[in-house]
PyMOL CGO cylinders between C-alpha atoms (Angstrom):
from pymol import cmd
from pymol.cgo import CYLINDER

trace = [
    CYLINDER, 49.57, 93.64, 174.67, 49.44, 97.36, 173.85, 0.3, 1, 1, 1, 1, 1, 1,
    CYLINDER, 49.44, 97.36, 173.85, 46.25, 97.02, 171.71, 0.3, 1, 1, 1, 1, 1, 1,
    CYLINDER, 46.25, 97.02, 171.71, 43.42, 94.88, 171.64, 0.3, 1, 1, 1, 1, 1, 1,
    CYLINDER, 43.42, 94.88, 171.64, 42.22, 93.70, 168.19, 0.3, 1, 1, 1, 1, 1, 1,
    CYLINDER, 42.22, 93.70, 168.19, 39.42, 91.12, 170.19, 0.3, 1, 1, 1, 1, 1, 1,
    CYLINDER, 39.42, 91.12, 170.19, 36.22, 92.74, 171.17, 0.3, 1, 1, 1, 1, 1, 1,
    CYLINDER, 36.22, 92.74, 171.17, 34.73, 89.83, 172.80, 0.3, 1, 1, 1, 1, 1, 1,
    CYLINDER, 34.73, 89.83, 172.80, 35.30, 85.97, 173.48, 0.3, 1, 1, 1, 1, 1, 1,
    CYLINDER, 35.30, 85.97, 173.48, 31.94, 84.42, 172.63, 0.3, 1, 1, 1, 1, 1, 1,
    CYLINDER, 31.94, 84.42, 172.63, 33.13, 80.49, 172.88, 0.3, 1, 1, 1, 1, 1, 1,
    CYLINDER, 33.13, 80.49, 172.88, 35.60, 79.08, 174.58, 0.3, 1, 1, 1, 1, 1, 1,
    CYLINDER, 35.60, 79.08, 174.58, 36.29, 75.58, 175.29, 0.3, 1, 1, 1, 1, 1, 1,
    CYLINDER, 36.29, 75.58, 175.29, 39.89, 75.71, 177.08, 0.3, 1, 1, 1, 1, 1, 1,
    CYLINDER, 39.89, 75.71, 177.08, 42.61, 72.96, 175.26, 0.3, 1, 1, 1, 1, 1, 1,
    CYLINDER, 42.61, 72.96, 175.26, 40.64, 72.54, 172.26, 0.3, 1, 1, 1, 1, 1, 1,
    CYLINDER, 40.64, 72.54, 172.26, 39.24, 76.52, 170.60, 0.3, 1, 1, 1, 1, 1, 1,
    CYLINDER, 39.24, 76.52, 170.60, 37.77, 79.31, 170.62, 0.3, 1, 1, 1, 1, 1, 1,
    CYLINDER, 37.77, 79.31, 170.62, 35.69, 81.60, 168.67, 0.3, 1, 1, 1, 1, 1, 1,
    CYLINDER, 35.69, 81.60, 168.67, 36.33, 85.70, 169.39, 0.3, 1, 1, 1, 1, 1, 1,
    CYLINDER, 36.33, 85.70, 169.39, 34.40, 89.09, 167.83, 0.3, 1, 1, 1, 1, 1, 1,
    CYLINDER, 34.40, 89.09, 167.83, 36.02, 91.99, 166.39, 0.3, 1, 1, 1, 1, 1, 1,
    CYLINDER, 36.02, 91.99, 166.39, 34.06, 94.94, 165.63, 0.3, 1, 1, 1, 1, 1, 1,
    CYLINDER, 34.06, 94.94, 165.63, 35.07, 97.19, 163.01, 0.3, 1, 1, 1, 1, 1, 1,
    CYLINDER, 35.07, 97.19, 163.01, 34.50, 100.61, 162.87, 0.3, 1, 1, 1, 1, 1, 1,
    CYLINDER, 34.50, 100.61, 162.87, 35.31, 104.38, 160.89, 0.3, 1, 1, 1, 1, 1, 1,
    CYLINDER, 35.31, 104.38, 160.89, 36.84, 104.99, 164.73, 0.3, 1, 1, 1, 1, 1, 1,
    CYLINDER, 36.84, 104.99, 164.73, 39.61, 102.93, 164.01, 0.3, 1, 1, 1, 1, 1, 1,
    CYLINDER, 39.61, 102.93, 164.01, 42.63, 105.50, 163.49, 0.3, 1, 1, 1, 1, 1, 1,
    CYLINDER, 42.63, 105.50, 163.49, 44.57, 103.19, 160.65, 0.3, 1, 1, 1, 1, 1, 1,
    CYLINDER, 44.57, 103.19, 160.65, 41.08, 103.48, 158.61, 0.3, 1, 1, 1, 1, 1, 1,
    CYLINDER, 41.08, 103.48, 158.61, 41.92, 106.86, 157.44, 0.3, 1, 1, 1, 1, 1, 1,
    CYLINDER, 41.92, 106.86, 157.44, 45.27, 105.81, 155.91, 0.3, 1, 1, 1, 1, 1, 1,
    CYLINDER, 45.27, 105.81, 155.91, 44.39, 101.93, 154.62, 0.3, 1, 1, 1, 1, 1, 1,
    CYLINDER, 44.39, 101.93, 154.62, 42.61, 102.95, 151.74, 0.3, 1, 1, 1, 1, 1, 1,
    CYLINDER, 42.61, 102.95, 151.74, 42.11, 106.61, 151.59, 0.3, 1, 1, 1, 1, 1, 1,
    CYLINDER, 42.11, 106.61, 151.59, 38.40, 106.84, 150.26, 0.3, 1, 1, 1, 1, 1, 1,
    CYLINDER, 38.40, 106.84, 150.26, 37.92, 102.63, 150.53, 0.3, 1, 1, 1, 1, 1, 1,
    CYLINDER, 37.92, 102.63, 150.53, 38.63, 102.02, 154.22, 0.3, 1, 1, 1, 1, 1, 1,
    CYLINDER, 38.63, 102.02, 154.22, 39.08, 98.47, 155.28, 0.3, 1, 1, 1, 1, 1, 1,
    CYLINDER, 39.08, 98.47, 155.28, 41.20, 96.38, 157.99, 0.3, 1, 1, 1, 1, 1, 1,
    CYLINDER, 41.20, 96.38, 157.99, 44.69, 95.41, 156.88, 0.3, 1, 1, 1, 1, 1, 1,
    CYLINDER, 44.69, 95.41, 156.88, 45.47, 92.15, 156.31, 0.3, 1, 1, 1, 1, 1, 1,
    CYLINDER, 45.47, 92.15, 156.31, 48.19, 92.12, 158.86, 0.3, 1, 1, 1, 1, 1, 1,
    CYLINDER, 48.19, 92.12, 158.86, 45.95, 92.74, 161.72, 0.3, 1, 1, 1, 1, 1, 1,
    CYLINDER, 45.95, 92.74, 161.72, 43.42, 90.05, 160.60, 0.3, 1, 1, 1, 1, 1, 1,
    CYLINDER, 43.42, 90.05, 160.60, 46.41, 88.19, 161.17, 0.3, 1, 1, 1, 1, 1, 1,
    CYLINDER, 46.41, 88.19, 161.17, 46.97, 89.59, 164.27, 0.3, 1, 1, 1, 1, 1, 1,
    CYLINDER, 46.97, 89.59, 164.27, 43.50, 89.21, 165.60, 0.3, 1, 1, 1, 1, 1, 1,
    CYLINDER, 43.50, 89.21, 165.60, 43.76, 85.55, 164.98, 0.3, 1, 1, 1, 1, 1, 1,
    CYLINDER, 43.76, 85.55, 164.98, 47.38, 85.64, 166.99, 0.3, 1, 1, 1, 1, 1, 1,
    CYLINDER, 47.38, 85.64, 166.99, 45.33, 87.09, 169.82, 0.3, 1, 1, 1, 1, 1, 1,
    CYLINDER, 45.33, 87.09, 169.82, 42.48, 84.89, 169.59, 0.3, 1, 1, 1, 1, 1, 1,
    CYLINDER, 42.48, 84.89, 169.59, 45.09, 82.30, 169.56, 0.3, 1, 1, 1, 1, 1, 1,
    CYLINDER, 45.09, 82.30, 169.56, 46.58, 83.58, 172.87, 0.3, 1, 1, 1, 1, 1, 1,
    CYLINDER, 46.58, 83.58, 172.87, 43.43, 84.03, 174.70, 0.3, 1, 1, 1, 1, 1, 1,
    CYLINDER, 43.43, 84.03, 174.70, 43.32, 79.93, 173.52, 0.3, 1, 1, 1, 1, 1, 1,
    CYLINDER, 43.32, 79.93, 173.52, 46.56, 79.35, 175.40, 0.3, 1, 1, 1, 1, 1, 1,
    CYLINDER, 46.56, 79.35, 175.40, 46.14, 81.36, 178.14, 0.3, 1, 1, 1, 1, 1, 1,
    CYLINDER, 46.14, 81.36, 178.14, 42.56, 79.85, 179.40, 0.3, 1, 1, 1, 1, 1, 1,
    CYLINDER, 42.56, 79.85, 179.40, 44.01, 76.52, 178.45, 0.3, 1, 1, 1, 1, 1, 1,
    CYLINDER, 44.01, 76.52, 178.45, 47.28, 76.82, 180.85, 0.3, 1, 1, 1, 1, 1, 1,
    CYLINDER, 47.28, 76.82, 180.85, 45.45, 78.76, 183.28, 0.3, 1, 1, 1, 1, 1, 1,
    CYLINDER, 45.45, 78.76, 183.28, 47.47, 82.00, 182.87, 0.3, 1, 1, 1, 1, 1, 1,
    CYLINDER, 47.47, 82.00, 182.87, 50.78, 80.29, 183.21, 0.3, 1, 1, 1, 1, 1, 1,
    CYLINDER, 50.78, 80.29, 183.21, 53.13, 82.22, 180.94, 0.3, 1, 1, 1, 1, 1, 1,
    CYLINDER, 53.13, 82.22, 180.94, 53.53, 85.71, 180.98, 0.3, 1, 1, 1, 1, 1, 1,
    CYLINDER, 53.53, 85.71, 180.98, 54.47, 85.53, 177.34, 0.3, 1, 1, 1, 1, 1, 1,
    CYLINDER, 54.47, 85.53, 177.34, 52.18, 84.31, 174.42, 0.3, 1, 1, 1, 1, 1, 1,
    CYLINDER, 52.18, 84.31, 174.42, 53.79, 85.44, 171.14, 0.3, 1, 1, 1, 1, 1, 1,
    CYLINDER, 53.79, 85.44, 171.14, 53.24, 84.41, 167.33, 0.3, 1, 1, 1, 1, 1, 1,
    CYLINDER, 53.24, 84.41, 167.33, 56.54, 82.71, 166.29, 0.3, 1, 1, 1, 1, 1, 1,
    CYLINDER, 56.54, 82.71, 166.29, 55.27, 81.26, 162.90, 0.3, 1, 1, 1, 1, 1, 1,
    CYLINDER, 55.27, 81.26, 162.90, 52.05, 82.13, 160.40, 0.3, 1, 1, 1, 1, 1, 1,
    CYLINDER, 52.05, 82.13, 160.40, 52.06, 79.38, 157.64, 0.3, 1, 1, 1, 1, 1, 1,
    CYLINDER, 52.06, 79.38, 157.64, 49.80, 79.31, 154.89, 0.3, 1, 1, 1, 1, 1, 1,
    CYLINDER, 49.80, 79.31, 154.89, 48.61, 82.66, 155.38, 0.3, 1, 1, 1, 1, 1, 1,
    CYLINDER, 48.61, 82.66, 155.38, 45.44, 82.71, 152.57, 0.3, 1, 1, 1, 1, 1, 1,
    CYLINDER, 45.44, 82.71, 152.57, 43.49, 86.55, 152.24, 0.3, 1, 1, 1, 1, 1, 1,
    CYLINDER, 43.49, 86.55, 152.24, 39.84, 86.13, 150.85, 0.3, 1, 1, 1, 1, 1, 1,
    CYLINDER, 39.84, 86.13, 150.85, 37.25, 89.09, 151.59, 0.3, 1, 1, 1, 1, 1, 1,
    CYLINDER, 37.25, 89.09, 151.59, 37.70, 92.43, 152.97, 0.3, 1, 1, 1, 1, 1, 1,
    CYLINDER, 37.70, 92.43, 152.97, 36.65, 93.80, 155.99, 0.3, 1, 1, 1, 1, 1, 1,
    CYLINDER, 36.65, 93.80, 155.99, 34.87, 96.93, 156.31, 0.3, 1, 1, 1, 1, 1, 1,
    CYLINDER, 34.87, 96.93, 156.31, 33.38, 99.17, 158.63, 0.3, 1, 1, 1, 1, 1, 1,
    CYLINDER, 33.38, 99.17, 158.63, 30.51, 98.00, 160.24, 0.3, 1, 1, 1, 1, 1, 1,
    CYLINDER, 30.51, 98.00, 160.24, 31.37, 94.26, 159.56, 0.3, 1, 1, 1, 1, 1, 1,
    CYLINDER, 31.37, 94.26, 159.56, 32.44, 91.56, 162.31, 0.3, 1, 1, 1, 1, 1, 1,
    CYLINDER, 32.44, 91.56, 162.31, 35.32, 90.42, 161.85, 0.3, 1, 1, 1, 1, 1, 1,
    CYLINDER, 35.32, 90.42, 161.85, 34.45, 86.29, 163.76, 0.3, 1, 1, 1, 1, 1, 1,
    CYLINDER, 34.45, 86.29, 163.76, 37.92, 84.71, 164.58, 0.3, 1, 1, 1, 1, 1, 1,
    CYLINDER, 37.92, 84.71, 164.58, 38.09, 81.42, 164.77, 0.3, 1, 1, 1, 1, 1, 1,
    CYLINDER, 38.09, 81.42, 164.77, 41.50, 78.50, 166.09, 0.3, 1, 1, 1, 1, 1, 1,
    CYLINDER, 41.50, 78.50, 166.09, 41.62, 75.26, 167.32, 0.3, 1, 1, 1, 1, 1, 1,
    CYLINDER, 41.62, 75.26, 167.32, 44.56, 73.26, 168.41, 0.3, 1, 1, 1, 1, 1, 1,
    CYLINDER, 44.56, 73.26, 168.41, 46.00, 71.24, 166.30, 0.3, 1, 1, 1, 1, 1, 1,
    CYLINDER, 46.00, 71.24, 166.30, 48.74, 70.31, 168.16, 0.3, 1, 1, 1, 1, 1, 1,
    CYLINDER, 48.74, 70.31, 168.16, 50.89, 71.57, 171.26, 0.3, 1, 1, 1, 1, 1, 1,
    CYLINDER, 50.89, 71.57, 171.26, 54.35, 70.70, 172.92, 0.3, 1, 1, 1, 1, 1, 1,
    CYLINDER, 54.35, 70.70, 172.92, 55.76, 72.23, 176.23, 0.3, 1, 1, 1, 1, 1, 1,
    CYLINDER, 55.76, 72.23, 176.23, 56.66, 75.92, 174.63, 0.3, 1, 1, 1, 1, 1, 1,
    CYLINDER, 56.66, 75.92, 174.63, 54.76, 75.80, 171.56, 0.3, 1, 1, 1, 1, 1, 1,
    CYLINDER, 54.76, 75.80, 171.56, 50.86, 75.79, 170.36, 0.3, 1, 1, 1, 1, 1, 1,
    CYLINDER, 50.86, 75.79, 170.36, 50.07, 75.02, 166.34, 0.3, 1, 1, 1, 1, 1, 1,
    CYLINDER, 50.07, 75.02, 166.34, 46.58, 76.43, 165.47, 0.3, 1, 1, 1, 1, 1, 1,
    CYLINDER, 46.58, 76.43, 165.47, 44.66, 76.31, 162.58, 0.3, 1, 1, 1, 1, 1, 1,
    CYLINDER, 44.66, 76.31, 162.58, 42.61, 79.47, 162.34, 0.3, 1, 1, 1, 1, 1, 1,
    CYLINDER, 42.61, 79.47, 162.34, 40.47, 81.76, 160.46, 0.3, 1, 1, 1, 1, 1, 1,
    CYLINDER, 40.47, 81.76, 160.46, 38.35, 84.81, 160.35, 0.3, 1, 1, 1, 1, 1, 1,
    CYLINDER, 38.35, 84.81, 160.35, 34.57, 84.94, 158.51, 0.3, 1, 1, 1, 1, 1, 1,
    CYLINDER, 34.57, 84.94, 158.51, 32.81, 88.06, 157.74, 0.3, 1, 1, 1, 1, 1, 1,
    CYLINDER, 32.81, 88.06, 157.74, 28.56, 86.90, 157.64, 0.3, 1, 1, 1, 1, 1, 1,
    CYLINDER, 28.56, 86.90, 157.64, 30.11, 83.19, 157.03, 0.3, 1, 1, 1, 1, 1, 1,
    CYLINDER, 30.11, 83.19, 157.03, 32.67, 84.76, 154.33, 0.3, 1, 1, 1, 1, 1, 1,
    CYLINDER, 32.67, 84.76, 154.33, 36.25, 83.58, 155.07, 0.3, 1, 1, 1, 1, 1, 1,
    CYLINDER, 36.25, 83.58, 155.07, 38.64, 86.80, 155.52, 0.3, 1, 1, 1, 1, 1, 1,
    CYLINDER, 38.64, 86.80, 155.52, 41.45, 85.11, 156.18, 0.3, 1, 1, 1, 1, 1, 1,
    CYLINDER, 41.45, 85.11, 156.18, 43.04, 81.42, 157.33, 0.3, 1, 1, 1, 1, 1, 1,
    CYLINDER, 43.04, 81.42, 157.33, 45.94, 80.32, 158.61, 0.3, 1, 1, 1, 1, 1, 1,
    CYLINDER, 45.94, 80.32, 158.61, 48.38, 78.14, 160.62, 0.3, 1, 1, 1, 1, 1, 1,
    CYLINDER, 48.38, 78.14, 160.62, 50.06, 79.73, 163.57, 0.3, 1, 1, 1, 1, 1, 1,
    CYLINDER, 50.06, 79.73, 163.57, 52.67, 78.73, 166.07, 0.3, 1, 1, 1, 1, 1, 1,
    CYLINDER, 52.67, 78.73, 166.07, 52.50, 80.52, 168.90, 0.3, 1, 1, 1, 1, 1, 1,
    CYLINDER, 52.50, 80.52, 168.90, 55.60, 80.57, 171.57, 0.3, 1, 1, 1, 1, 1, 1,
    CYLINDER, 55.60, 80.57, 171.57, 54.70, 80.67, 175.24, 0.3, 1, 1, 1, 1, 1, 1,
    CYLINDER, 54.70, 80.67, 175.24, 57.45, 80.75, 178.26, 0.3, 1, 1, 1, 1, 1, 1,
    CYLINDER, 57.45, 80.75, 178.26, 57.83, 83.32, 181.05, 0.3, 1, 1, 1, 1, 1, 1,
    CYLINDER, 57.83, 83.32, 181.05, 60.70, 86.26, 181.30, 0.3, 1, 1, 1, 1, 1, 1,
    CYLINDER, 60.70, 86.26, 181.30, 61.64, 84.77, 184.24, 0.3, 1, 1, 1, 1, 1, 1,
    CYLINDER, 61.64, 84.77, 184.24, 63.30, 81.40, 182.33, 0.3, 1, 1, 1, 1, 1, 1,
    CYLINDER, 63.30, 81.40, 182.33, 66.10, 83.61, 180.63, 0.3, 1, 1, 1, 1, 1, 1,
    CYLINDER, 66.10, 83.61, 180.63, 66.16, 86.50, 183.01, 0.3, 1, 1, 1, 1, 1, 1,
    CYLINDER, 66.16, 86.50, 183.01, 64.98, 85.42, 186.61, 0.3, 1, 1, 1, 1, 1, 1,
    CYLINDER, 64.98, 85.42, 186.61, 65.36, 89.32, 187.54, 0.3, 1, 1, 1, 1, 1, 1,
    CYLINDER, 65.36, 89.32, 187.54, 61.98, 89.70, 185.87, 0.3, 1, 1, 1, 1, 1, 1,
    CYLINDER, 61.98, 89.70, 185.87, 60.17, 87.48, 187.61, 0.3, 1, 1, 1, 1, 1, 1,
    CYLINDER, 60.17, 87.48, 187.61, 58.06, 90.32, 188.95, 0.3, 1, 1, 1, 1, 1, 1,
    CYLINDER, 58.06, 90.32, 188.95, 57.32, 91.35, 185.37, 0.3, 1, 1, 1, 1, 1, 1,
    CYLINDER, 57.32, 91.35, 185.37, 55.61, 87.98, 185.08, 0.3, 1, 1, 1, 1, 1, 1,
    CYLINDER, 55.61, 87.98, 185.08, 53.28, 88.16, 187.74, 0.3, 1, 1, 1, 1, 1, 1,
    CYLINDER, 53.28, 88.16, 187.74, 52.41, 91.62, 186.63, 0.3, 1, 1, 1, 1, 1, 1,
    CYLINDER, 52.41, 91.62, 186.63, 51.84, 90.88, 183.07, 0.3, 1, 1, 1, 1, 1, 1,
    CYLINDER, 51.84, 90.88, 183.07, 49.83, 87.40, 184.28, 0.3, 1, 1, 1, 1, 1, 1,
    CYLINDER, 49.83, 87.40, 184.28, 47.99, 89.24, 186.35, 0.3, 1, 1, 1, 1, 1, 1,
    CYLINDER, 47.99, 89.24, 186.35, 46.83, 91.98, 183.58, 0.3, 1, 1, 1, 1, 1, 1,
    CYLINDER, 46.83, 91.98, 183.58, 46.20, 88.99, 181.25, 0.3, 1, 1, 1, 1, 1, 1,
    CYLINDER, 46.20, 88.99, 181.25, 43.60, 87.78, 183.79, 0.3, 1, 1, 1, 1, 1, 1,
    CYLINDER, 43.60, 87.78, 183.79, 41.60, 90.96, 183.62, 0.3, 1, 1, 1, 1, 1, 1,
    CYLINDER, 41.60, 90.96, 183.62, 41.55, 91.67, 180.26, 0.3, 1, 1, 1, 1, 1, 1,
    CYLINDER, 41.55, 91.67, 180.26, 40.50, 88.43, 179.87, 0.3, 1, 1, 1, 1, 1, 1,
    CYLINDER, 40.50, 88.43, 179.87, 37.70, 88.97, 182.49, 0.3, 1, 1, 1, 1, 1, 1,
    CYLINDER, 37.70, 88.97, 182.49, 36.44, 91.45, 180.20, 0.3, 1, 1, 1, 1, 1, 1,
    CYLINDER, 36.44, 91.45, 180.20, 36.40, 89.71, 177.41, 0.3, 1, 1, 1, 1, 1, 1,
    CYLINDER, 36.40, 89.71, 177.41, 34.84, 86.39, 178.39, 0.3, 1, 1, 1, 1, 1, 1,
    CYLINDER, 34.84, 86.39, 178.39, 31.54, 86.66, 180.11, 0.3, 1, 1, 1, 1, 1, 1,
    CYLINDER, 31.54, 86.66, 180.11, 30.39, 83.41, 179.51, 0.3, 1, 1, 1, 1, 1, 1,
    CYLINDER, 30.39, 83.41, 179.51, 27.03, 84.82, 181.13, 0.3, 1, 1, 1, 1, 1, 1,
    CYLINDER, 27.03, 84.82, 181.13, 27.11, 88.26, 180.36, 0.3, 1, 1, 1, 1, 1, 1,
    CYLINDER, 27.11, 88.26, 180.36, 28.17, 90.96, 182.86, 0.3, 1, 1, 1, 1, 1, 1,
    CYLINDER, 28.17, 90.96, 182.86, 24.34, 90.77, 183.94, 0.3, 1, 1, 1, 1, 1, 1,
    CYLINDER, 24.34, 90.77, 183.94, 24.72, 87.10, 184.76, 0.3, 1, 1, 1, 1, 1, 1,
    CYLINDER, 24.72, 87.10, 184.76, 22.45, 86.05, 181.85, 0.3, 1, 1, 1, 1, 1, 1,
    CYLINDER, 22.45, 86.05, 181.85, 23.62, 84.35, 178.75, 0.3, 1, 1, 1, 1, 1, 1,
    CYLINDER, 23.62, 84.35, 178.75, 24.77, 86.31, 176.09, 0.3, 1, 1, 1, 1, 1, 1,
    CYLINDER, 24.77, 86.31, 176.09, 22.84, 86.71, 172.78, 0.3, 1, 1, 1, 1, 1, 1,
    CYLINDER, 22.84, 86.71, 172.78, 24.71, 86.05, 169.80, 0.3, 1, 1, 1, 1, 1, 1,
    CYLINDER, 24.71, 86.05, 169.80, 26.51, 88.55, 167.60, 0.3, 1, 1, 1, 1, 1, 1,
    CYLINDER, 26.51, 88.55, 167.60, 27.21, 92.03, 169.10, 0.3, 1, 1, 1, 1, 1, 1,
]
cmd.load_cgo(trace, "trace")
């Protein structure tokens, strides 16, 4: 994952959904270009911070055990609100359904209870390894990556070891 479009995993309930933050702000380079004078996210990466909700989904579910989470399908892809900075951005999935390489989610992003965005995705997991068993290292490197980011994503009880307070 070269960039990280979730801020923070506020629910999680492994096999079944999760519920992720993203915090928009004027820092965000792609701002300045998408709209010139009316800044606001681009629908593609709502999309993609439901894909990475999504993954985070899979990952905690399977206990880390592909290397690869990808988005092989968006269906139904529906646009409502923008998102601007200074908004959350509140991503939403739940599994609707899941075979041994592939996860169907349904999943959407609210602004202050506003839907953003909804969608089904299918999301493709497997490890290098199956096609290319030279990169079996890669695997436990990127697994092992996965787990930290995802360390600091999900404190279930806050990095102080109290519960977090909602919102940011």
């Amino acid at each position: 994952m070269r960039f990280s479009l979730i801020d923070r995993i506020e629910q999680l309930e492994p096999g079944v959904s999760i519920t992720a933050l993203k915090a928009l702000s004027m820092a965000e380079e792609y701002l300045a270009d998408h709209f010139p004078g009316f800044p606001v996210m681009p629908g593609v990466l709502m999309l993609e911070a439901m894909t990475q909700a999504g993954a985070w989904l899979v990952r905690a579910s399977e206990d880390f055990a592909h290397s690869m989470v990808l988005l092989k399908e968006a269906r139904g892809v529906k646009y409502g609100q923008f998102v601007e900075p200074g908004q959350t951005l509140r991503v939403q999935a739940e599994v609707v359904s899941q075979t041994d390489r592939e996860t169907v989610l349904k999943a959407r992003g609210t602004v202050d209870g506003r839907i953003t965005v909804t969608a089904r995705l299918v999301l493709e997991r497997y490890d290098l390894a199956q096609t290319r068993p030279e990169q079996a290292k890669t695997d436990v490197l990127v697994k092992k990556e996965m787990r930290e980011l995802f360390a600091l994503l999900y404190q279930p009880n806050g990095a102080n070891g109290r519960p977090m307070e909602p919102g940011l």
